[in-house]
C-alpha positions, -999 to +999 in steps of 0.1 A: -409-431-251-420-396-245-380-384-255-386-401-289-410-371-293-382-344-293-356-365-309-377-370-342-395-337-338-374-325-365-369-353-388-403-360-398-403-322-408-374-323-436-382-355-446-400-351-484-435-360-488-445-392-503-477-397-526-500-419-510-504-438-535-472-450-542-465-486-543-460-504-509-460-541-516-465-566-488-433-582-469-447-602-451-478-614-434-480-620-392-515-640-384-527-631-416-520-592-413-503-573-436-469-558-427-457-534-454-421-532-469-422-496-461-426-501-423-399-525-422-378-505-443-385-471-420-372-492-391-343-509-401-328-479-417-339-460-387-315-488-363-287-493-390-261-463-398-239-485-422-248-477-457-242-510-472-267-531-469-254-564-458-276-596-463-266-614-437-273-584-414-308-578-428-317-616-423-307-611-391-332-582-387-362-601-404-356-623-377-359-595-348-387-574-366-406-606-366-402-612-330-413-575-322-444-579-344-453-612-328-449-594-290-473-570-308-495-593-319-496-611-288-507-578-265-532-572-293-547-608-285-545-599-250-567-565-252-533-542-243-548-522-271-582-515-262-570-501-227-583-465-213-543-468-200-529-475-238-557-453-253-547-423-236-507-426-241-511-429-277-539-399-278-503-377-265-486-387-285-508-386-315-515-352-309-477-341-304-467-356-336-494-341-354-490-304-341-462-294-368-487-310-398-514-286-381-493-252-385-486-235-414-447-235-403-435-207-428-459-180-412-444-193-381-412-183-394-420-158-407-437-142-374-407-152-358-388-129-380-410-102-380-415-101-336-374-099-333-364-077-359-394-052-342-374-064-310-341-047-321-362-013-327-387+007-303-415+031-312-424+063-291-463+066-293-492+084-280-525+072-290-565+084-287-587+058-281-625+055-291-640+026-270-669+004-285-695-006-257-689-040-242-716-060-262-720-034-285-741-040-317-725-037-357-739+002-353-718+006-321-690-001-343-696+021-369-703+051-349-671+047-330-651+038-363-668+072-380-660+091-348-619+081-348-626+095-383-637+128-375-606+132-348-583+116-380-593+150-400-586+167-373-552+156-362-536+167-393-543+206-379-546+205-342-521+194-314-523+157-309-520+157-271-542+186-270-567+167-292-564+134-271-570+152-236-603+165-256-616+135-272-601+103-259-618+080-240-587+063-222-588+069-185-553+073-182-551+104-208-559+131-182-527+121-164-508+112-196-523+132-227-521+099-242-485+090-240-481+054-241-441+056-244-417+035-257-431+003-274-419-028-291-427-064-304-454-082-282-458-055-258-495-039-275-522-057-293-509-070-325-529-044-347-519-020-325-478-025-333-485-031-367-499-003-371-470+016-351-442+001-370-456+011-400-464+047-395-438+076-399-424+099-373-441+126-371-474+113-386-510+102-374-521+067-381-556+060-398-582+045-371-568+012-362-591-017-346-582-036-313-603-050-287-608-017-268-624-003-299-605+026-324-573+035-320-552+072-336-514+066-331-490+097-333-458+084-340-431+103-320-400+082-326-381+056-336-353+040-322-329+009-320-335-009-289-320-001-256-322-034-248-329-050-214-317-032-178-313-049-145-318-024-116-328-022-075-348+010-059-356+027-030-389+036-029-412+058-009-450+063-023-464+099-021-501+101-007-520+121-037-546+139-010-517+149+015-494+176+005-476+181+038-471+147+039-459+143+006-428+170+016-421+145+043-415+119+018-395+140-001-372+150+030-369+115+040-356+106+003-332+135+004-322+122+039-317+087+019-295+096-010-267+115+010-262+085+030-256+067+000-235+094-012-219+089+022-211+050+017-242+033+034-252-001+017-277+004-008-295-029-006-298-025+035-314+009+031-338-006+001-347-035+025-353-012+056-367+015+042-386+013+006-420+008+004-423-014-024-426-046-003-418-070-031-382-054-042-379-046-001-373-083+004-347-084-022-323-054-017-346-032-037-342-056-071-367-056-099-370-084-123-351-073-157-371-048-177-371-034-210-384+002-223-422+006-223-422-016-196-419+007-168-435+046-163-416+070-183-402+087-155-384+060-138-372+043-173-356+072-188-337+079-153-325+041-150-314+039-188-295+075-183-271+054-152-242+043-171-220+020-149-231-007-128-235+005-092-246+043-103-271+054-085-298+080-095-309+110-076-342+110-060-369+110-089-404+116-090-427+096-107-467+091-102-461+067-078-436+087-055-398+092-051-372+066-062-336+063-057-323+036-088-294+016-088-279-001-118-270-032-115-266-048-151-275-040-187-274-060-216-282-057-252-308-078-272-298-113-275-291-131-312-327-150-328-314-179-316-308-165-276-348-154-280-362-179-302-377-201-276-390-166-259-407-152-290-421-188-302-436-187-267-453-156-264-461-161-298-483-184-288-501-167-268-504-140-288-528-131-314-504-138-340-515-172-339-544-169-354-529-161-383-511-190-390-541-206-382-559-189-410-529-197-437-528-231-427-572-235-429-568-213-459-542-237-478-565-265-465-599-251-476-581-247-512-571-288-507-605-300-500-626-277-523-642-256-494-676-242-504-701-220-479-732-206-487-727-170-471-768-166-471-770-197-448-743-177-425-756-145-428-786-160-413-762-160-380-759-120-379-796-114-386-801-134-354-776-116-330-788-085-340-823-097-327-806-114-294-775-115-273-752-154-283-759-158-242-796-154-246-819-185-242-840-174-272-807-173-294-800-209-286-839-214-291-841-201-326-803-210-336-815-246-328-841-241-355-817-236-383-806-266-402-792-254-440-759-263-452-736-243-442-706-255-459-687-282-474-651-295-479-637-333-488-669-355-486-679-338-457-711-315-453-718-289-423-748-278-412-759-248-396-773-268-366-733-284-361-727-242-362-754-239-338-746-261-309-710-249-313-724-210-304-745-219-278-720-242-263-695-209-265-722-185-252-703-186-217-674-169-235-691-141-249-675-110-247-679-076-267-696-070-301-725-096-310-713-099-347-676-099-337-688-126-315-701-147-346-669-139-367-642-151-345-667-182-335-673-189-374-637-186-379-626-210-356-655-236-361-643-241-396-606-242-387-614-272-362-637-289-385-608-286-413-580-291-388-598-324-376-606-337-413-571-328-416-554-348-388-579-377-398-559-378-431-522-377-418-514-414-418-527-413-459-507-384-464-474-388-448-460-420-445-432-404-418-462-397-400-480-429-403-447-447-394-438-431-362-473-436-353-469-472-361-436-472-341-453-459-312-485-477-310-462-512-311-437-499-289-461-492-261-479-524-264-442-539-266-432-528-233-465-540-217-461-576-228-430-579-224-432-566-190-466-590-187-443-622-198-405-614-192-395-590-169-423-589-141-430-626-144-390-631-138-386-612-111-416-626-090-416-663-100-387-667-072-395-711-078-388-707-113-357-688-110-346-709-084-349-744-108-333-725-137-303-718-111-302-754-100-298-768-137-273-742-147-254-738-114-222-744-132-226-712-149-225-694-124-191-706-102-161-680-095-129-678-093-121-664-060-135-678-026-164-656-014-176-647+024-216-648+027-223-632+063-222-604+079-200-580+099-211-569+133-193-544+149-199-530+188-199-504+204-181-519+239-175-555+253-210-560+268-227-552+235-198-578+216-212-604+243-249-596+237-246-595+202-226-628+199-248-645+223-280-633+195-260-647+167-252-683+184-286-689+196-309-667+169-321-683+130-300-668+102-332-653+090-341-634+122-303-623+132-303-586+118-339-580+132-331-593+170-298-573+172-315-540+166-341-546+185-329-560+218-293-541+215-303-508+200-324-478+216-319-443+211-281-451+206-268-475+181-251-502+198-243-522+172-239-519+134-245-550+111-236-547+073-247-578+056-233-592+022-205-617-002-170-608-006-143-615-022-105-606-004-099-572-011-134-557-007-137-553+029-110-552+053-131-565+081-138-592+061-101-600+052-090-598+085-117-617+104-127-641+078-102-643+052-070-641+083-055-616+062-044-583+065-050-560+099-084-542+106-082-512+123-117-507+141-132-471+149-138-452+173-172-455+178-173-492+170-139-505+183-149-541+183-164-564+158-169-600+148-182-621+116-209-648+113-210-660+080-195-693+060-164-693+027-178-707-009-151-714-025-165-728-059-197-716-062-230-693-048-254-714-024-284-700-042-299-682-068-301-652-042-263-649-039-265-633-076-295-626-079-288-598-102-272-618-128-290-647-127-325-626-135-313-609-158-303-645-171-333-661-169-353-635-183-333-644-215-343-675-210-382-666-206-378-645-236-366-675-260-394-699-249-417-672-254-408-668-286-404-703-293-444-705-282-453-674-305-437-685-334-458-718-332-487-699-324-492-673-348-479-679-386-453-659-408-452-654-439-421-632-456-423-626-498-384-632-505-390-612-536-403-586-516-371-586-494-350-583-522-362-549-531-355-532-493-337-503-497-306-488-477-310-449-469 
């Protein structure tokens, strides 16, 4: 069932949406419930390619549908449905089919668009950074946003690296002057890169907002994309507080390169001597990489090597001395090469949320969406007062209960927003109001989303179909499991009368050989083993040869089975008296204990295979016999008349 999910994944997407209301008479009726002509129609076009609609073929598939619905209607009667087992199976799949109704799918697209063009070009930036305090208040905010301000005016006069040592308040800007390097799609908070992209070389952005608080991005560069790079190093780390030592490092790396130069085996030297343990253990390979990815240093010197197998000379980074080796490059792939990437890490991106709010935003629109901003404003006054993970926030939050907004014919309160917040208060992370923004803005896009995904059956008969075709065709497998398949396969009397009345059925051609070949491995085991056979039941044969002849060495082999002359040479020779057997090696004699049909199997075990499969035909047509009698079906002719062909 669960590969019906990808299969129809994009079907139910291009198929056009249907008004609700359209007119969907009754077919037919199946113990008194109502089976619509659109259901029926949705699965016999679905199991019929031919075009033509052929009478005699769709009478046919009344006749099938109506069996299917009264297997249905059968595990209904027999609680199937109201299992934890069923319950849950459907929930998946419910919530699979529903995801691509959930999405606003053209701000997908249109993300996906945006995150690999910015993929084929890169962006050299340095940035200054003014943090807001971790739980900072709305006045935290502002007096970070108005300082990024200040150092805005300022950047159009003063050197940018200068003025970032001076005033920024990332800790790596006294080692970097606030080079971030090369960047591209997905690599920096979404504001950030939008914010990059969009500025011109040479220029200084406006005060840009991220979750570390204000960012000022110089824009250094722009570039097309040196696409991905596939290298192995040598490295050996330098010890910031120990200059002699460090000269030793460098000596040793020296000492390194001109026995490469001299032929020596990169990867062995990488393995032996580098001190990144991780690449050590694999010849000095990273995973591929792409620019912005790796400190400056060491990216610009791998991107320089041209051919595979080039080798750098020693270079220093803030981590120590490399020797690089290329191994592979290759450009960015085609949209469709990184599609399932991008839709990936899109995902897990912030982007997300703003398909999220196109889609509640389309919604909201829909339903007539209504807040009252004084009952949510409430909210702020509050977290100004206390922290979301204070007890006396949850205390007073509990108090409120004004309607907060409506949609539909649904009403919110601002106790449903309250026990929401205090049930998030674990989460809580950086500025109070922020806090309440993103928890606003995602408590109506689940209320919505929810009201929404109630509605889907109403709205999309696709939808509602599949969902139809999956609820049966679960309960469908467990009856039929329940009455045919399990129930053949253990009621062994049963299967056993059925062969007895239609043993003619089953006769062959060619005689058979039931027994079994035994071969030896010497002339005291063939003694033994024949001495088993004459004295032992059938049933127990197999078990006392192994155990009385066999220890830690086999002694003898047994194969066990029917055969007709040709399948087993053994068998043709010993039983048949045809042909010539040539033993082996290891088991050089052999005999056969067995009996010839020459008409006919003895039992129903002899084919067992075929007769199961047999008489679970034959369990299936009584059952349906009984179901037919048991639960009444009507079918509107008229009605029948009208099915269309798609």
């Amino acid at each position: 069932m669960k590969k019906l999910i990808s299969a129809f994944g994009g079907l139910f997407l291009i198929i056009s949406c249907l008004s609700a209301q359209q007119s969907d008479p009754t077919l037919m009726k199946i113990n008194g419930k109502n089976i619509p002509l659109s259901e029926f129609e949705y699965i016999y076009n679905k199991n019929n390619s031919n075009n033509n609609l052929d009478k005699k073929t769709l009478d046919e598939y009344v006749d099938l549908f109506v069996n299917f619905k009264l297997k249905v209607e059968e595990a209904i009667a027999q609680g199937m449905d109201t299992t934890e087992a069923f319950r849950s199976e459907l929930g998946q799949y419910r919530s699979q089919l529903a995801e691509p109704y959930l999405t606003d799918n053209k701000a997908n697209e249109a993300l996906l668009k945006e995150a690999y063009d910015r993929k084929k070009n890169e962006v050299e930036v340095r940035h200054i950074l003014i943090k807001i305090p971790e739980k900072g208040t709305a006045a935290d905010t502002l007096q970070a946003y108005n300082k990024a301000l200040n150092i805005f005016k300022r950047a159009s006069k003063e050197d940018f690296e200068k003025l970032a040592r001076e005033t920024s308040e990332d800790p790596s800007v006294e080692k970097n002057g606030g080079y971030v390097g090369w960047i591209s799609a997905l690599r920096t908070p979404y504001a950030f890169e939008n914010m990059a992209y969009n500025t011109a070389v040479g220029t200084v952005s406006k005060p840009v907002r991220t979750f570390l608080g204000y960012h000022l991005i110089k824009v250094l560069n722009k570039r097309e994309s040196l696409g991905d790079i596939h290298v192995a190093h040598i490295a050996l780390l330098n010890n910031p507080n120990d200059t002699n030592n460090n000269a030793a490092v460098k000596s040793k790396i020296d000492s390194l390169y001109q026995r490469i130069l001299a032929g020596d085996d990169f990867g062995k030297l990488a393995t032996q001597y580098s001190q990144d343990q991780g690449s050590a253990r694999q010849n000095g390979e990273l995973p591929w990489f792409g620019s912005g990815q790796m400190v400056p240093e060491f990216e610009n010197a791998a991107y320089a090597l041209q051919k595979t197998g080039d080798f750098s000379k020693p270079i220093l980074s803030p981590y120590g001395w490399h020797i690089i080796k290329l191994m592979e490059k290759k450009p960015i792939g085609s949209p469709d090469d990184l599609k399932a990437e991008l839709e990936g890490r899109i995902k897990q991106d912030e982007r997300l949320l703003i398909t999220g709010d196109t889609f509640s935003a389309s919604l909201k629109k829909e339903y007539n969406f209504q807040e009252d901003n004084s009952a949510l404003k409430a909210y702020y006054a509050l977290v100004d007062k206390f922290a979301p993970n204070d007890s006396l926030f949850a205390i007073e939050a509990k108090k409120m209960n004004k309607p907060l907004f409506s949609f539909a014919d649904k009403q919110i309160t601002q106790q449903d927003f309250s026990n929401f917040l205090i049930s998030s208060a674990a989460t809580y992370r950086g500025l109070r109001c922020d806090f309440i923004d993103s928890s606003y803005k995602t408590f109506v896009s689940n209320q919505i989303k929810d009201y929404e995904h109630s509605q889907l059956d109403k709205k999309y008969p696709e939808y509602r179909n599949l969902m139809q075709e999956y609820h049966d065709g679960i309960l469908l497998f467990e009856v039929s499991n329940k009455e045919v398949w399990d129930k053949a396969s253990r009621d062994t009397e049963g299967m056993a009368k059925y062969f007895d009345k239609n043993r003619s059925e089953y006769a062959w051609q060619k005689p058979h050989y039931k027994g079994r070949v035994i071969y030896c491995k010497d002339k005291q085991t063939l003694k033994s083993a024949k001495s088993i056979v004459n004295k032992a039941n059938n049933d127990s044969i197999d078990k006392y040869l192994r155990e009385r002849l066999n220890d830690s060495i086999q002694y003898v082999k047994i194969e066990k089975g029917l055969w007709t002359e040709g399948e087993n040479k053994a068998v043709d020779a010993l039983a048949f008296k045809k042909g010539k057997y040539e033993p082996t090696k290891d088991y050089p004699y052999s005999f056969v204990t067995g009996k010839i049909l020459t008409t006919g199997p003895e039992t129903y075990t002899d084919v067992r295979g075929v007769v199961t499969a047999d008489y679970q035909d034959y369990l299936e047509k009584e059952w349906i016999t009984a179901l037919r009698k048991k639960y009444p079906v009507e079918i509107d002719e008229n009605v029948l008349k009208t099915v269309k062909k798609n």
